[in-house]
FIBA-648992 format. One record per residue (C-alpha): residue number from 1; residue in one letter; x, z, y. Coordinates in Angstrom, 2 decimals, decimal comma, padded with zeros to 5 digits. Layout:
<nodes>
i NUM	aa A	east X	up Z	north Y
...
</nodes>
This chain:
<nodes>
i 1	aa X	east 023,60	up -018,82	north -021,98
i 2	aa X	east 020,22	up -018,63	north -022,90
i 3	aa X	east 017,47	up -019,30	north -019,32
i 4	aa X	east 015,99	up -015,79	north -018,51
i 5	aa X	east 012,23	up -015,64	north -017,71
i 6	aa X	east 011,03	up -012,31	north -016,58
i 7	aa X	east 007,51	up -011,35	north -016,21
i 8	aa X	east 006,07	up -008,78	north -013,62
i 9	aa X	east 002,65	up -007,66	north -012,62
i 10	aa X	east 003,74	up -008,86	north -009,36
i 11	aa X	east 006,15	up -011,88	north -008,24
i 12	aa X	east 009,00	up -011,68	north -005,30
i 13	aa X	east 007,65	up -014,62	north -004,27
i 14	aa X	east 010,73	up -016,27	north -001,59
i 15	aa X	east 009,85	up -015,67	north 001,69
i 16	aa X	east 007,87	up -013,07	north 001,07
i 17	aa X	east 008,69	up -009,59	north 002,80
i 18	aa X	east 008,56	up -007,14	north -001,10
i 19	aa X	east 012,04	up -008,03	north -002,33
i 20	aa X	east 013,22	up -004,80	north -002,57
i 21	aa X	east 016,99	up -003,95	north -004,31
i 22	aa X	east 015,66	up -004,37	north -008,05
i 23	aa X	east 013,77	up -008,41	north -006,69
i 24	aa X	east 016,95	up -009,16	north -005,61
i 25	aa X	east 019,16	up -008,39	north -008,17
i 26	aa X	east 016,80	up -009,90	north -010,56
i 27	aa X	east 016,32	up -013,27	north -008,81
i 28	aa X	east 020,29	up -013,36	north -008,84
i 29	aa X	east 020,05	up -012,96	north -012,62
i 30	aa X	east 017,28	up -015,88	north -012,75
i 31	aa X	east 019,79	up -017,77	north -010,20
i 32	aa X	east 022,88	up -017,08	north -012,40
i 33	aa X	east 021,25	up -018,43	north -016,08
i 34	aa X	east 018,40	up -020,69	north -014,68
i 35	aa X	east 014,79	up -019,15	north -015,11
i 36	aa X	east 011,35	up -018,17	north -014,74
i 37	aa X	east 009,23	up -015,37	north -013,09
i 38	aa X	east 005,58	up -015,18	north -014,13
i 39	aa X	east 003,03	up -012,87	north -012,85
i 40	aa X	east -000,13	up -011,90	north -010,80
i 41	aa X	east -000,47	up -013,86	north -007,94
i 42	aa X	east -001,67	up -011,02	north -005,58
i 43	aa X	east -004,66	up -013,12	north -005,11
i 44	aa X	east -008,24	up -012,16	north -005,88
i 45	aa X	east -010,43	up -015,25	north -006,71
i 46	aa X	east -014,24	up -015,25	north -006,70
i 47	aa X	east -013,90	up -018,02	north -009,91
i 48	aa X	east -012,68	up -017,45	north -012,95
i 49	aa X	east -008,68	up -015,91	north -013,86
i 50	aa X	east -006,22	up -018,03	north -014,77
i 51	aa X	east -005,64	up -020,75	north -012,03
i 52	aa X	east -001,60	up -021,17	north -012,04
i 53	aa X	east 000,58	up -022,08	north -008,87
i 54	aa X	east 004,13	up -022,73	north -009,15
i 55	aa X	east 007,08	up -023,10	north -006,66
i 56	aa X	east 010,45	up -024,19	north -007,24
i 57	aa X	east 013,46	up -022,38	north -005,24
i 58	aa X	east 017,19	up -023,36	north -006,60
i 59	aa X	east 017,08	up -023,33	north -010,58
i 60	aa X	east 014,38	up -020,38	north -010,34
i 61	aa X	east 010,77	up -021,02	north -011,16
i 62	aa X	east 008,13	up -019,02	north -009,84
i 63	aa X	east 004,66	up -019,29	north -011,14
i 64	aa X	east 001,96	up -016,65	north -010,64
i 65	aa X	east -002,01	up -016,12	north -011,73
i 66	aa X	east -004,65	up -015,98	north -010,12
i 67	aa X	east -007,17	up -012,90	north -011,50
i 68	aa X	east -010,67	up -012,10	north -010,01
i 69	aa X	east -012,18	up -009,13	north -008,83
i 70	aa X	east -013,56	up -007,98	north -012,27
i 71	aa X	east -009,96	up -008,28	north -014,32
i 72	aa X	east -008,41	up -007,05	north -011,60
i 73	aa X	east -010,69	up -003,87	north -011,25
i 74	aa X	east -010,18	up -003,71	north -014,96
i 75	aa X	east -006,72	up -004,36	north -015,85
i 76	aa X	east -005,19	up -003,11	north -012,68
i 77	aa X	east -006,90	up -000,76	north -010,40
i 78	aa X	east -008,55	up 000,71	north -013,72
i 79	aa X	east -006,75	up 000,76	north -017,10
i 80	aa X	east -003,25	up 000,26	north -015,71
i 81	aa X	east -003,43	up 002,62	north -012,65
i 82	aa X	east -006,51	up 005,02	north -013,23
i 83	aa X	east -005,11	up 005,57	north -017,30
i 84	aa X	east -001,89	up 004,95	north -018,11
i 85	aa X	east -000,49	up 006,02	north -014,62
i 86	aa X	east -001,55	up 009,95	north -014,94
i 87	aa X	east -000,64	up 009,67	north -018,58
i 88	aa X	east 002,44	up 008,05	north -018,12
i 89	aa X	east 003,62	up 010,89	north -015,15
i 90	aa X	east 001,96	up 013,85	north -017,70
i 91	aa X	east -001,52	up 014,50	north -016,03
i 92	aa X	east -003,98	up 014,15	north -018,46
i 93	aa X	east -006,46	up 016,34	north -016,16
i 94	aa X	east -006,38	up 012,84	north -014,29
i 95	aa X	east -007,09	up 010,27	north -016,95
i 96	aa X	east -009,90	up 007,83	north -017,25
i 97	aa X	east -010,44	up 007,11	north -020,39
i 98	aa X	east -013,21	up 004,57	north -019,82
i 99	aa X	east -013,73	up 002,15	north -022,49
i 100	aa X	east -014,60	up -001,24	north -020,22
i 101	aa X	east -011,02	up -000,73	north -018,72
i 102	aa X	east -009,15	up -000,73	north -021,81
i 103	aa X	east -010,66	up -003,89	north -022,99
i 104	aa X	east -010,16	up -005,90	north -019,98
i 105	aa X	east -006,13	up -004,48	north -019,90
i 106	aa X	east -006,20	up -006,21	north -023,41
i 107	aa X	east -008,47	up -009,62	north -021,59
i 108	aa X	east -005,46	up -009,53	north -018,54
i 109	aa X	east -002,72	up -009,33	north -020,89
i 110	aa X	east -004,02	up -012,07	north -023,02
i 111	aa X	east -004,86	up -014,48	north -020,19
i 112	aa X	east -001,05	up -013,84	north -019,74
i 113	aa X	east 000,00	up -014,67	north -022,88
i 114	aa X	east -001,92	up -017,87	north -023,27
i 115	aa X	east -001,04	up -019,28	north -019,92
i 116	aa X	east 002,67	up -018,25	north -020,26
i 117	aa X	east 003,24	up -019,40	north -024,19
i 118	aa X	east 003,51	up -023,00	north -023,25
i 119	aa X	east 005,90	up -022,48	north -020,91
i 120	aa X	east 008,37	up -021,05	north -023,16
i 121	aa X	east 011,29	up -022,31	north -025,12
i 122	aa X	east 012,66	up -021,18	north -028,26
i 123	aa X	east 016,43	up -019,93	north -027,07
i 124	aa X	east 014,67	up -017,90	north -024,04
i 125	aa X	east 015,49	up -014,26	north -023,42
i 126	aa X	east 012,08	up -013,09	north -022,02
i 127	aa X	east 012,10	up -009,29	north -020,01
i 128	aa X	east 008,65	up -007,98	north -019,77
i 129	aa X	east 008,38	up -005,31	north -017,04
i 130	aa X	east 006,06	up -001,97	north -016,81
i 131	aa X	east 003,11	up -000,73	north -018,09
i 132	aa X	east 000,86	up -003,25	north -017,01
i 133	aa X	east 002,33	up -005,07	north -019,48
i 134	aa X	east 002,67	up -003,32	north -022,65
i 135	aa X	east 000,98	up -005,29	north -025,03
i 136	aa X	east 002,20	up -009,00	north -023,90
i 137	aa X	east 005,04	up -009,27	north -026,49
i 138	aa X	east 002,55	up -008,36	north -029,26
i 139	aa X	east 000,08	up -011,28	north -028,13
i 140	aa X	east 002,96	up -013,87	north -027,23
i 141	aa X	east 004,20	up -013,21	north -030,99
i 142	aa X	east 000,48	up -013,91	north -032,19
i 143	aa X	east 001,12	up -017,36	north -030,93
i 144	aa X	east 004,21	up -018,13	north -032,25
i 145	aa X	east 006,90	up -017,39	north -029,89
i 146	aa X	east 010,00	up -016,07	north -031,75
i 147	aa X	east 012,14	up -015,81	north -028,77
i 148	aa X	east 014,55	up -012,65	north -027,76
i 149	aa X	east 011,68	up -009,99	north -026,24
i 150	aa X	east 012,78	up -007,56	north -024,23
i 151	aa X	east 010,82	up -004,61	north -021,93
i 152	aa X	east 011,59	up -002,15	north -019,84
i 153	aa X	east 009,58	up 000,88	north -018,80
i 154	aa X	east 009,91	up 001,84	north -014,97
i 155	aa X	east 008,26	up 005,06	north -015,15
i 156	aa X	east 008,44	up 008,11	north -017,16
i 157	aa X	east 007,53	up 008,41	north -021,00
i 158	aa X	east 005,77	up 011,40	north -021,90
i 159	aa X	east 005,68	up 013,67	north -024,62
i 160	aa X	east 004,24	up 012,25	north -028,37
i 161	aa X	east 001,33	up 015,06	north -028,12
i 162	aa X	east 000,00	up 013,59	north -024,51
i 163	aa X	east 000,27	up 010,32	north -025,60
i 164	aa X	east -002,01	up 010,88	north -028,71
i 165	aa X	east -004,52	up 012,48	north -026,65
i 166	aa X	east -005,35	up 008,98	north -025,25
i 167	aa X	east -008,36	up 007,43	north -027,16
i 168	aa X	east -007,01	up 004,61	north -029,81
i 169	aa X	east -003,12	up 005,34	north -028,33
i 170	aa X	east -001,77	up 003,50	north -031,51
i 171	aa X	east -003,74	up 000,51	north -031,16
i 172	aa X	east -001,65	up 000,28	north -027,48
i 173	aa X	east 001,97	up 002,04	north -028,42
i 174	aa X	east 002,18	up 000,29	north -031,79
i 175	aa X	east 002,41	up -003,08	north -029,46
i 176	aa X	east 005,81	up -002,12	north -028,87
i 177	aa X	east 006,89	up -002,45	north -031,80
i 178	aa X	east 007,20	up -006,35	north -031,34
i 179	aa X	east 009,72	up -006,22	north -028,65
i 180	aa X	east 013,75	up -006,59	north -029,89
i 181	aa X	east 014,83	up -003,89	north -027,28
i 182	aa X	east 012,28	up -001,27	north -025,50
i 183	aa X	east 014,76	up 000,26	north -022,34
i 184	aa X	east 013,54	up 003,49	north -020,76
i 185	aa X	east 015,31	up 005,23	north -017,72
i 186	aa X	east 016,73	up 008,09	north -019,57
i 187	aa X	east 017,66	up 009,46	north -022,67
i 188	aa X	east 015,09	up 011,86	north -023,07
i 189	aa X	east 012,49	up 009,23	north -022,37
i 190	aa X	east 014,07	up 006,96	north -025,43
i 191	aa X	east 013,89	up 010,84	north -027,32
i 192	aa X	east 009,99	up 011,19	north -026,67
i 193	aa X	east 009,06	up 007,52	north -027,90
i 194	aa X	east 011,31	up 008,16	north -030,84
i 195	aa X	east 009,11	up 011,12	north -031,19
i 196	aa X	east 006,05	up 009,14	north -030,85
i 197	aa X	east 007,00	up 007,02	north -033,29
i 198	aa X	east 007,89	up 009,03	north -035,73
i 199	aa X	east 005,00	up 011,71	north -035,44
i 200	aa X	east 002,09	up 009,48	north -034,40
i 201	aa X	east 003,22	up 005,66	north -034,61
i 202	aa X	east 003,77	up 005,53	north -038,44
i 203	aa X	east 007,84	up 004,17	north -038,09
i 204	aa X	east 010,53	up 005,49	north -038,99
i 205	aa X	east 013,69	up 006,96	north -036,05
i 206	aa X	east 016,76	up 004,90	north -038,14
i 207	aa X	east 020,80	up 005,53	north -036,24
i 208	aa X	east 021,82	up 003,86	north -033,38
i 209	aa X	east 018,49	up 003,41	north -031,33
i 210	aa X	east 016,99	up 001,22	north -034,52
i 211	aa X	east 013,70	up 002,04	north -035,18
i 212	aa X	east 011,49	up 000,63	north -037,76
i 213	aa X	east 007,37	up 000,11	north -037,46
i 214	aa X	east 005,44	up 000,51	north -040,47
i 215	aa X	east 005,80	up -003,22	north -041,67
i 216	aa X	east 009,29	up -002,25	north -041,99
i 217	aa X	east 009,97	up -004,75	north -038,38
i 218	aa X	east 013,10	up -003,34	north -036,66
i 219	aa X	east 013,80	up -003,18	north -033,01
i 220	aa X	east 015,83	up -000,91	north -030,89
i 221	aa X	east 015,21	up 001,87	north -027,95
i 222	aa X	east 017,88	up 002,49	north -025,78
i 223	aa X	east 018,13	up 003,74	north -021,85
i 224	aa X	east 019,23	up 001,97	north -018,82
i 225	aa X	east 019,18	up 004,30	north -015,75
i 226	aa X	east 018,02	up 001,71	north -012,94
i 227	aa X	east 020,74	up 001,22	north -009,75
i 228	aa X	east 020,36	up 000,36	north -006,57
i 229	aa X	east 022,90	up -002,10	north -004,43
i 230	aa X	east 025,27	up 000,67	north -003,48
i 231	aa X	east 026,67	up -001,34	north -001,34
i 232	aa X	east 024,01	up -003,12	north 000,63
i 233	aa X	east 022,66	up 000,19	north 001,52
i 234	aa X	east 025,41	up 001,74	north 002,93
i 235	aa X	east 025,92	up -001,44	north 005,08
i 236	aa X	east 022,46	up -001,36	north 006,31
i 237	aa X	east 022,71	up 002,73	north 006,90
i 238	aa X	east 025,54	up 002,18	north 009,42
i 239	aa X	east 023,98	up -001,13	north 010,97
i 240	aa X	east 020,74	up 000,88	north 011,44
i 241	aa X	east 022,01	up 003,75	north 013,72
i 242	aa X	east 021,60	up 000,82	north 016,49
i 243	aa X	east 018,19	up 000,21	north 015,77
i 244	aa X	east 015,77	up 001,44	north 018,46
i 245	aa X	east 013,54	up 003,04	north 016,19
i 246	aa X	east 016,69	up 005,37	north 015,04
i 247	aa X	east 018,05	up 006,08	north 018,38
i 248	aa X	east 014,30	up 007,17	north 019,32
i 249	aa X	east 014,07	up 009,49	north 016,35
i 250	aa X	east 017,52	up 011,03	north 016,99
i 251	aa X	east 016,73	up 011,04	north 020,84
i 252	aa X	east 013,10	up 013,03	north 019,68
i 253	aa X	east 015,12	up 015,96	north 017,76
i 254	aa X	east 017,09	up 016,75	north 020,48
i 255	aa X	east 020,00	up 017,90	north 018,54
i 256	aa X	east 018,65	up 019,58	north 015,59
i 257	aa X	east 018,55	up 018,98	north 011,90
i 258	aa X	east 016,56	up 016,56	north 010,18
i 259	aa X	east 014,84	up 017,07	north 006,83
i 260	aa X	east 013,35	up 013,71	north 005,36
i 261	aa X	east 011,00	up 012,92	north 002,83
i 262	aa X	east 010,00	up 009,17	north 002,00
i 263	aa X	east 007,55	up 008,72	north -000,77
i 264	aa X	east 004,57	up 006,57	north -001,41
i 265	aa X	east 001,26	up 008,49	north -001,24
i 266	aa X	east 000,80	up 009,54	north -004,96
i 267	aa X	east 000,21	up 012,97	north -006,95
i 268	aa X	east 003,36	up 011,79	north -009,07
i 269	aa X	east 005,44	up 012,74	north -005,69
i 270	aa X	east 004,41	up 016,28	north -005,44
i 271	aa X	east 004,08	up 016,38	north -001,74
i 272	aa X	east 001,34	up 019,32	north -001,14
i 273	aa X	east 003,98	up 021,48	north -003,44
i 274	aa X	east 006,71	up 020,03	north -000,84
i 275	aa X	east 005,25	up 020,67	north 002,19
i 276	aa X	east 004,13	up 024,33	north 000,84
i 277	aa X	east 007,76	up 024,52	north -000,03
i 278	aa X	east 008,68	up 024,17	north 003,13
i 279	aa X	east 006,76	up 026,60	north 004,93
i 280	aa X	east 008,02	up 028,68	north 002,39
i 281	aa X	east 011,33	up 027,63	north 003,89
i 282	aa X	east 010,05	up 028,90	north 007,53
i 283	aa X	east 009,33	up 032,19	north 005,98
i 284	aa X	east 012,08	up 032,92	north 003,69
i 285	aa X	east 014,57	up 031,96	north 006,40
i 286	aa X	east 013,65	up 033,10	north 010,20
i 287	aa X	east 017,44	up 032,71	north 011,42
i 288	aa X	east 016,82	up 029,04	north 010,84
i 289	aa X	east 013,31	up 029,07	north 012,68
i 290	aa X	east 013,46	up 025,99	north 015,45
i 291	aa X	east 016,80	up 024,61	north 013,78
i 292	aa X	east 015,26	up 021,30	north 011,84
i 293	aa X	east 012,49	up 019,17	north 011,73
i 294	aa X	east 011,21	up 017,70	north 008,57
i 295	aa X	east 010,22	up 014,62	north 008,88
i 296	aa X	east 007,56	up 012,88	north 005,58
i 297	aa X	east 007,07	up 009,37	north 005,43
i 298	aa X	east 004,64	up 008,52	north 003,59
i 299	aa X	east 002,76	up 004,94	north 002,99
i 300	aa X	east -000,71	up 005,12	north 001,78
i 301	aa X	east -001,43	up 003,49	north -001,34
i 302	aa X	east -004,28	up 002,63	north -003,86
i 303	aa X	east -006,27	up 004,17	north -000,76
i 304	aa X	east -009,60	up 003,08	north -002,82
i 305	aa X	east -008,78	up 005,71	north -005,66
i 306	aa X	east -010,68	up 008,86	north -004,93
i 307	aa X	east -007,90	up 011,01	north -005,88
i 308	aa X	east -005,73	up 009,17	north -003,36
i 309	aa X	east -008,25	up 009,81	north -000,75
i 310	aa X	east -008,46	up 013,93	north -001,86
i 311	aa X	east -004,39	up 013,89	north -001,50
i 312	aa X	east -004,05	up 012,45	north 001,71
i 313	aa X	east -006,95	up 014,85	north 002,93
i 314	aa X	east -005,01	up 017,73	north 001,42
i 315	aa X	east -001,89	up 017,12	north 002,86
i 316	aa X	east -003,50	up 016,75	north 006,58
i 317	aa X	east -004,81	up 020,19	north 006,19
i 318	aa X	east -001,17	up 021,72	north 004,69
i 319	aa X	east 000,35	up 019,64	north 007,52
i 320	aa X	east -001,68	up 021,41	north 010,72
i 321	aa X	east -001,72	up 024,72	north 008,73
i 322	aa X	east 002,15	up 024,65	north 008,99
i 323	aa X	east 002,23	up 023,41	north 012,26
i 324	aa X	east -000,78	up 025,62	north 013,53
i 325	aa X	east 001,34	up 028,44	north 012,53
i 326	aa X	east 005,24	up 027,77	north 012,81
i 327	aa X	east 005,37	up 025,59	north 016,04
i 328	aa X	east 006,52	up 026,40	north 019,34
i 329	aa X	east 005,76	up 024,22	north 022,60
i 330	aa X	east 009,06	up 022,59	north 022,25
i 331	aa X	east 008,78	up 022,27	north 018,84
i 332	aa X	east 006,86	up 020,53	north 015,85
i 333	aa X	east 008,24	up 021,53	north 012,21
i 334	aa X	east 006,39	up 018,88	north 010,28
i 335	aa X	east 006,40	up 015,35	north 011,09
i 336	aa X	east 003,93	up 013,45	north 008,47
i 337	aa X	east 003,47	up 010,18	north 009,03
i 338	aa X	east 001,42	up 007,47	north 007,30
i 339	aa X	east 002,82	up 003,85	north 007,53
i 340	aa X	east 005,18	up 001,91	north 006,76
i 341	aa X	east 009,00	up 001,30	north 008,12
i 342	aa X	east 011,31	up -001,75	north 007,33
i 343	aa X	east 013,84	up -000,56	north 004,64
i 344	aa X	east 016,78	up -001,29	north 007,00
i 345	aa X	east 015,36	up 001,62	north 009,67
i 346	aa X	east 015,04	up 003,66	north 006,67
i 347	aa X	east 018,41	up 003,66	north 005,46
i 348	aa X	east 018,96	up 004,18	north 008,95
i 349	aa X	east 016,86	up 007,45	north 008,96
i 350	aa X	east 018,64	up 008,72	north 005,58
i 351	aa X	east 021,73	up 008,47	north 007,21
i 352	aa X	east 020,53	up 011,13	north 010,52
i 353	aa X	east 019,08	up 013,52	north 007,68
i 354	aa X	east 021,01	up 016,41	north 006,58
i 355	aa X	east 018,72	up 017,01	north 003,90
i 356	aa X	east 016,61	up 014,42	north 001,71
i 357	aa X	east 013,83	up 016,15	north 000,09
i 358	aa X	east 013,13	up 014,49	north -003,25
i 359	aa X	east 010,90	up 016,62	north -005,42
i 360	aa X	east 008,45	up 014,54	north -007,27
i 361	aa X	east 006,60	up 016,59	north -010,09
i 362	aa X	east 007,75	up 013,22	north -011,96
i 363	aa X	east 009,45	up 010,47	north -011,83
i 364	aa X	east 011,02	up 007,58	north -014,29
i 365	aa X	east 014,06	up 007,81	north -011,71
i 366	aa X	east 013,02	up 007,49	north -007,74
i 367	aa X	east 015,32	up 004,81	north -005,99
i 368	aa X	east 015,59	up 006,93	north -002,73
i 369	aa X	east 016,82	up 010,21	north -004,07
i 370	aa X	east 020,27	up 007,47	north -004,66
i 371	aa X	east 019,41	up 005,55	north -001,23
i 372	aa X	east 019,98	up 008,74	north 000,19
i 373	aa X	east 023,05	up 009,03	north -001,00
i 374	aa X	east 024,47	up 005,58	north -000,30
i 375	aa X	east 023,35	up 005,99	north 003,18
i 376	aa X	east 024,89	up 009,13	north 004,22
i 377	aa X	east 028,27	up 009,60	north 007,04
i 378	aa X	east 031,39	up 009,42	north 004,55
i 379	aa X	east 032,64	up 011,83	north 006,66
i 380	aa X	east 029,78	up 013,08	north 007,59
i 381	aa X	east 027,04	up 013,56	north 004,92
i 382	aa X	east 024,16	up 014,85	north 004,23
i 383	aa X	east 022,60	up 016,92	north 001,10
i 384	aa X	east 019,80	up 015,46	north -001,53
i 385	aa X	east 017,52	up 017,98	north -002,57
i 386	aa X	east 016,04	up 016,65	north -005,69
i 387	aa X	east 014,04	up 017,67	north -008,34
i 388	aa X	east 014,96	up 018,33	north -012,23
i 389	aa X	east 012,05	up 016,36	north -013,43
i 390	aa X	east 012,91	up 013,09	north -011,64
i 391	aa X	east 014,82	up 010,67	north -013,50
i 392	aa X	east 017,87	up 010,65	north -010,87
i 393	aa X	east 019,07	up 014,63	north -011,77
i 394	aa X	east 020,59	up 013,22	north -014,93
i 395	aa X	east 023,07	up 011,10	north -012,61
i 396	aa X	east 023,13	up 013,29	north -009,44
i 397	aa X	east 024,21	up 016,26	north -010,88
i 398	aa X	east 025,72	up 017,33	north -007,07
i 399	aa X	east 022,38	up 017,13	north -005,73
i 400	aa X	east 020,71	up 020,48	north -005,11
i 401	aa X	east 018,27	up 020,62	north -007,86
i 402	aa X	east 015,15	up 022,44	north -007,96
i 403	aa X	east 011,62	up 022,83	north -009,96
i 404	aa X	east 009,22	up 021,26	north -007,42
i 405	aa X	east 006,77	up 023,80	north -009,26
i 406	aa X	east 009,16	up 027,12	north -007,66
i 407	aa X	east 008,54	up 027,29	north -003,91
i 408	aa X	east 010,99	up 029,56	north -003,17
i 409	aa X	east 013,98	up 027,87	north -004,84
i 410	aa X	east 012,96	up 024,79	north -002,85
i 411	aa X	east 012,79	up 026,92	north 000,15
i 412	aa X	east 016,58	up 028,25	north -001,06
i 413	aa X	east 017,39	up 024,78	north -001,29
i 414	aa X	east 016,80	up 023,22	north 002,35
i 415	aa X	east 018,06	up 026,18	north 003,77
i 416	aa X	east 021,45	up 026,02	north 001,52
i 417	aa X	east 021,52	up 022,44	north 001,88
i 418	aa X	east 021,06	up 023,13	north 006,29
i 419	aa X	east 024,15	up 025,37	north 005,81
i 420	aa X	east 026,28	up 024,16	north 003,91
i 421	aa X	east 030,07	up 023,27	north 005,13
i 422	aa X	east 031,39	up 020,04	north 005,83
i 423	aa X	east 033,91	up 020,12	north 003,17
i 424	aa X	east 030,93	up 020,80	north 000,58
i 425	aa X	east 028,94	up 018,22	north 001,52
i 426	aa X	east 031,30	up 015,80	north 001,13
i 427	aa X	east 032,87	up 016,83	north -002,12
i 428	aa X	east 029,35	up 016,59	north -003,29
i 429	aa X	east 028,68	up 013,22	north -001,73
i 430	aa X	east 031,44	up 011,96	north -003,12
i 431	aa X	east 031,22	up 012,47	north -006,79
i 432	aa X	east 027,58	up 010,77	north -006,43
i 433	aa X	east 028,40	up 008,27	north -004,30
i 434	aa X	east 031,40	up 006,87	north -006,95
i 435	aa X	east 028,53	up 007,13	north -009,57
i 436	aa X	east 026,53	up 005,42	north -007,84
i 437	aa X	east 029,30	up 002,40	north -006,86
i 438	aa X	east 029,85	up 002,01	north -010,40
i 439	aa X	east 026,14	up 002,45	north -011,88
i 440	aa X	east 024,58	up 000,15	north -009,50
i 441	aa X	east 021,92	up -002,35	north -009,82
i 442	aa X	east 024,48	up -005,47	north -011,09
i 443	aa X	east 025,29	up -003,04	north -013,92
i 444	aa X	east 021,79	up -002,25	north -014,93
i 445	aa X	east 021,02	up -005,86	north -015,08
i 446	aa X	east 024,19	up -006,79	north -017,31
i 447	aa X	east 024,16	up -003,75	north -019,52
i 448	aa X	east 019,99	up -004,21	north -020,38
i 449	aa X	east 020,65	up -008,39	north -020,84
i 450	aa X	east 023,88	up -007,93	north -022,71
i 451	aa X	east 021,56	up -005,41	north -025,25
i 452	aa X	east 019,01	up -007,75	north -025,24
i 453	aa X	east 021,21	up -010,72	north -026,05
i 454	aa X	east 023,03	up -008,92	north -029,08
i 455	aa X	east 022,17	up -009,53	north -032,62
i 456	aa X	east 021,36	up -013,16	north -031,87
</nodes>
C-alpha cells in the first residue's frame, strides 16, 4: 500500500482543538498507510513565505508553511476567498476579479509545490484538497512528480457559463486536467465540470467519468458525497443532554419547541432569507404563535471582508424586527447568537431541536443538515428542514425540502415539521439515519482512495 500524503490549506495539527469528523477520519487514513499532511501553517510571518516546521506523531508527518501577510492577503483572504468563493457558490454579483490576487494564488500555490516536491516519493498517492489548491497538481507535474494525483472539491461547482465569466478561467480550470481523479460532492457537480470541459475547456466528455484535455491526457471525474462519523455523533448527542450548557437551554424554553440553525456567518448560508422565512412562519401560522423558539448559531467568520460585515449588520436588524414585532414578555422568537460552541454541546443541541433549519442558498453538501440527523431521539426525533440546493437533499430525501428562495414554503415547512406525528418523524429519521450509517465518513475515505488507487 502505497504512503498517502494529503495536502490542505490548513493542517489538523495534534493537539490542536479544529479536528473536526473529516481531520479525523483522514489522520486515521494517514495512520492506517503511513503519511504526510502539508499545508499553511496558520502563521503570518513578517519575513519571507516558505519557512517549514515539521512534527512527527505515530507514522504521520505533519509539516506546514509559513506565508506572510502579503501571500496571505493574496492567495487567501483575496483570490481564494474574495473570487473563487462567490463563484464557486454562483454569485458572480460578488466577485473580485482583481488581477494582483490571481497572481499571488498562482505565487502561494507554487511556493507549495516547490517546498513539497522534495518531499515526495514516486509510489505516493497524493489528495489535494479545495479550491485553494487548484492548480498544485499542474505545478508539482512541472517538476517531475509522476505520482497518483488526486483532488477533491469541498464546495459546489457551478455552471460552465459562470465559470467562463471569470477573467482567464481556462488558464485556472485547465489545471485540472493534471490530476488522475477530480471528486466532486454530487453528480450534478461532476455534470457541470463535464460541461465545462466540453463547452469552454477544449476536452472531450469520453464514458465512464474519463475525460480527455486537449493534449489528448486522460483523467477521470467522479462524485463522492462526503460522510460524517455516524456513529460518534450520535454518541456525543446522548452524552451531551448532561452537559450544563444543554440542560440550561432546555431549562430556558420552558417546554416548548426548538427550531435550530447552526451555520458559519456567510452569504452561501442564506440566513437573512431564513430568518425572513421564519417570520413568515409567525404569520402564516398564528395557532403556533408562542409554541417554539428558533434558536441561530452562528460563528462570525472572515469578519475583515466587508460583505461579512454588511451580513452580520443585516441580520441584527431582521433579528430585532422579528422580535420587535412577534415577542411577548415571556417570550423571545429568535435567538441569534454569535460565537462559538464545542461540537459535543452541539450535537447536544440537535438532539433538543424538533426542527433543524438547513437552507443554505448553496452548498457542496453541509455536514450538519446529516449531524442533525445522527443526533436526533431514536424514538424520539426530530425533523431536518433542508434546502434543494444543498448538496445533502440528494441523500436526505426524508428531509423536508424547500427553495430557501420561497418564504412561504419554508414557513410551510417548520410549521409541518412542528406538527408532525411521532410515527412520521421516525419513519423519516430512520430511512436517513441507515443512509447515513452506511455512507459515513470511513466510506468516503475508502471509496475516493480505492478510485484513486485504480489503474495503477
Amino acid at each position: 500500500m502505497s504512503r498517502l500524503v494529503v495536502v490542505s490549506n490548513r493542517v489538523a495539527i495534534p493537539g490542536e482543538n479544529r479536528a473536526g469528523g473529516l481531520a479525523v477520519g483522514l489522520q486515521a487514513a494517514l495512520q492506517e498507510r503511513g503519511g504526510l499532511w502539508f499545508g499553511w501553517s496558520g502563521k503570518t510571518v513578517r519575513e519571507a513565505s516558505g519557512t517549514l516546521h515539521e512534527l512527527h506523531e505515530g507514522n504521520i508527518r505533519y509539516v506546514t508553511i509559513d506565508l506572510n501577510k502579503p501571500d496571505l492577503d493574496a492567495y487567501y483572504n483575496g483570490f481564494a476567498n474574495r473570487t473563487l468563493w462567490p463563484l464557486l457558490h454562483f454569485r458572480l454579483d460578488l466577485v473580485d476579479y482583481t488581477r494582483e490576487t490571481r497572481e499571488g494564488y498562482r505565487r502561494v500555490n507554487a511556493l507549495f509545490a516547490e517546498k513539497l516536491a522534495p518531499l515526495l516519493r514516486d509510489d505516493d498517492t497524493i489528495w489535494i484538497h479545495d479550491y485553494h489548491l487548484i492548480p498544485l497538481a499542474s505545478l508539482l507535474r512541472e517538476r517531475g512528480i509522476g505520482a497518483r494525483i488526486g483532488f477533491f472539491l469541498h464546495v459546489p461547482m457551478p455552471s460552465a457559463d459562470l465559470v467562463a465569466a471569470m477573467p482567464e478561467h481556462a488558464r485556472l480550470f485547465s489545471t485540472l486536467y493534471a490530476y488522475d481523479l477530480v471528486g466532486f460532492q454530487t453528480f450534478r457537480d461532476v455534470e457541470r465540470f463535464q460541461d465545462y470541459v466540453r463547452l469552454f475547456g477544449g476536452g472531450r466528455v469520453l464514458t465512464g467519468g474519463v475525460l480527455e484535455a486537449p493534449g489528448g491526457r486522460r483523467f477521470r471525474a467522479a462524485a463522492f458525497p462526503i460522510g460524517i462519523d455516524t456513529e460518534l455523533i450520535a454518541q456525543q448527542a446522548r452524552a451531551a443532554m448532561s452537559k450544563g450548557a444543554v440542560r440550561d437551554l432546555r431549562r430556558s424554553l420552558h417546554e416548548r419547541q426548538l427550531a435550530i440553525g447552526v451555520d458559519r456567518l456567510d452569504y452561501s448560508k442564506g440566513l437573512p432569507e431564513r430568518f425572513r422565512g421564519f417570520e413568515r412562519y409567525l404569520e402564516r401560522h398564528p395557532d403556533q404563535r408562542g409554541s417554539l423558539t428558533y434558536l441561530q448559531i452562528a460563528p462570525v467568520s472572515r469578519g475583515e471582508v466587508s460583505e461579512y460585515r454588511l451580513l452580520r449588520n443585516e441580520l441584527e436588524q431582521i433579528a430585532g424586527h422579528i422580535n420587535g414585532t412577534h415577542a411577548a414578555p415571556e417570550w423571545t422568537p429568535l435567538r441569534y447568537v454569535n460565537r462559538n460552541f464545542a461540537h459535543a454541546t452541539l450535537t447536544g443541541f440537535y438532539r433538543m431541536a424538533r426542527v433543524g433549519l438547513v437552507t443554505p442558498l448553496r452548498d457542496g453538501m453541509n455536514l450538519v443538515a446529516k449531524e442533525y440527523v445522527a443526533a436526533q431521539n431514536p424514538e424520539d426525533p426530530g425533523v431536518l428542514v433542508l434546502s434543494l440546493l444543498a448538496g445533502a437533499a440528494y441523500e436526505l430525501k426524508e428531509a423536508l425540502l424547500v427553495n430557501p428562495h420561497d418564504l412561504d414554503g419554508v414557513a410551510d415547512a417548520i410549521a409541518t415539521a412542528a406538527n408532525m406525528s411521532k410515527d412520521k418523524r421516525i419513519e423519516r429519521w430512520q430511512t436517513m439515519m441507515e443512509h447515513l450509517r452506511k455512507h459515513d465518513i470511513g466510506a468516503w475515505l475508502r471509496d475516493y482512495l480505492k478510485a484513486l488507487g485504480e489503474d495503477q
